[in-house]
C-alpha positions in Angstrom: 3.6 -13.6 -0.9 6.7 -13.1 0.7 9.6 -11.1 -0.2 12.5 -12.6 -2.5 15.0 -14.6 -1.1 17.8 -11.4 -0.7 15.4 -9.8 1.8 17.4 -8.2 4.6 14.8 -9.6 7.7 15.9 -13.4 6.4 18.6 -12.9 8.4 17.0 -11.5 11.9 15.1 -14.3 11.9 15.4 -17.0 14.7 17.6 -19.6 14.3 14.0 -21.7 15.9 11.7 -20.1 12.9 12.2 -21.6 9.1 11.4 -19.4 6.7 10.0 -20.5 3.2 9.8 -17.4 0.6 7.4 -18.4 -1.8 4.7 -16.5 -4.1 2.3 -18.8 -4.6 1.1 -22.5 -3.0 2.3 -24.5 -6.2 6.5 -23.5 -5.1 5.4 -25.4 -1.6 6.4 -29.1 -1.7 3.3 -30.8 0.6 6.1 -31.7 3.6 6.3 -27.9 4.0 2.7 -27.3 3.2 1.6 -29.9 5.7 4.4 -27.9 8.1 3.6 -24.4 7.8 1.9 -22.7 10.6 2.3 -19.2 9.6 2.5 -16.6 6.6 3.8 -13.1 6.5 2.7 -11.4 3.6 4.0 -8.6 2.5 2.7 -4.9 1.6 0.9 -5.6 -2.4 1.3 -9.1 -2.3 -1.4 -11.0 -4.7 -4.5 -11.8 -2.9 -5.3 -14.7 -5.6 -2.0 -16.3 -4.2 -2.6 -15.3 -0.5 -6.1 -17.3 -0.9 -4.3 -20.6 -2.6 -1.9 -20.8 -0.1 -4.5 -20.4 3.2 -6.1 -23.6 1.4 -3.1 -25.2 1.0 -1.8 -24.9 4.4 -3.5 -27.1 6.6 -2.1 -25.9 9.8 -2.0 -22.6 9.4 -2.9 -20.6 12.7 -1.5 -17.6 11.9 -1.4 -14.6 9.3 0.9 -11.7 9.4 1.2 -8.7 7.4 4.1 -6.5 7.1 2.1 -2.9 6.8 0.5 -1.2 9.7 -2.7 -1.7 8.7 -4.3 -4.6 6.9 -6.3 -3.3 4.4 -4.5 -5.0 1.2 -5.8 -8.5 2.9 -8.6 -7.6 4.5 -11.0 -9.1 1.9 -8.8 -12.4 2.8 -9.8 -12.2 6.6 -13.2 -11.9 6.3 -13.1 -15.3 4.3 -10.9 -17.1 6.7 -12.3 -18.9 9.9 -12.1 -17.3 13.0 -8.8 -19.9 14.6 -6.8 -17.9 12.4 -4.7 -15.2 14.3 -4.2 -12.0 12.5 -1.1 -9.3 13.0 0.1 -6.2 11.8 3.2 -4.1 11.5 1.4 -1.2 13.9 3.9 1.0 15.4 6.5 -0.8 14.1 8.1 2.1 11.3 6.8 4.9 13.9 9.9 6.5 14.9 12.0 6.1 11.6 8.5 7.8 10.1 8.2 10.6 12.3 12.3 11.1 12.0 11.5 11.0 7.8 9.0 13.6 7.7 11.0 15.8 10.4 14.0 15.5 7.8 12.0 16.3 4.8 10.0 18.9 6.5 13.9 20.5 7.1 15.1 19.2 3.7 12.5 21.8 1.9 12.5 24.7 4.7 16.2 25.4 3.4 
């Protein structure tokens, strides 16, 4: 659900925070399973395999995703009970948008 192992933010992670990319609940073994208190999924990941690893994680308190909004996983949340915490990416990519469509904007004024 996550990104593949060559993802650039692997490495901005803290050195407190173990990171486990994996795309469905069956690449888990159950130490990590039983471990896991988190998932970040990112922007089209598979519902089907965000699903069978929520019921596979038995301490997981918290689900992030990656896009601003959380539309690709909202039919996810409205399953999930309400201990688990739910992020977004809001405001994250603002700047490097606006500076995007300012560039573009000049790119096909010329």
């Amino acid at each position: 659900l996550l990104p593949p192992e060559e993802w650039p933010g692997r490495a901005s992670a803290p050195t407190s925070v173990e990171l486990r990319f994996v795309r469905s609940a069956s690449e888990l073994d159950a130490a990590d399973a039983a471990a896991a208190e988190g998932i970040v999924a990112v922007p089209g990941c598979d519902i089907g395999a965000l699903r069978g690893l929520l019921a596979a994680l038995p301490r997981c308190a918290w689900l992030h995703s990656f896009s601003a909004g959380v539309d690709g996983i909202a039919p996810v949340l409205r399953e999930t009970p309400d201990t688990l915490r739910a992020s977004n990416a809001r405001g994250a990519f603002t700047s490097s948008l606006a500076e995007y469509a300012l560039a573009a904007a000049l790119h096909f004024n010329k």
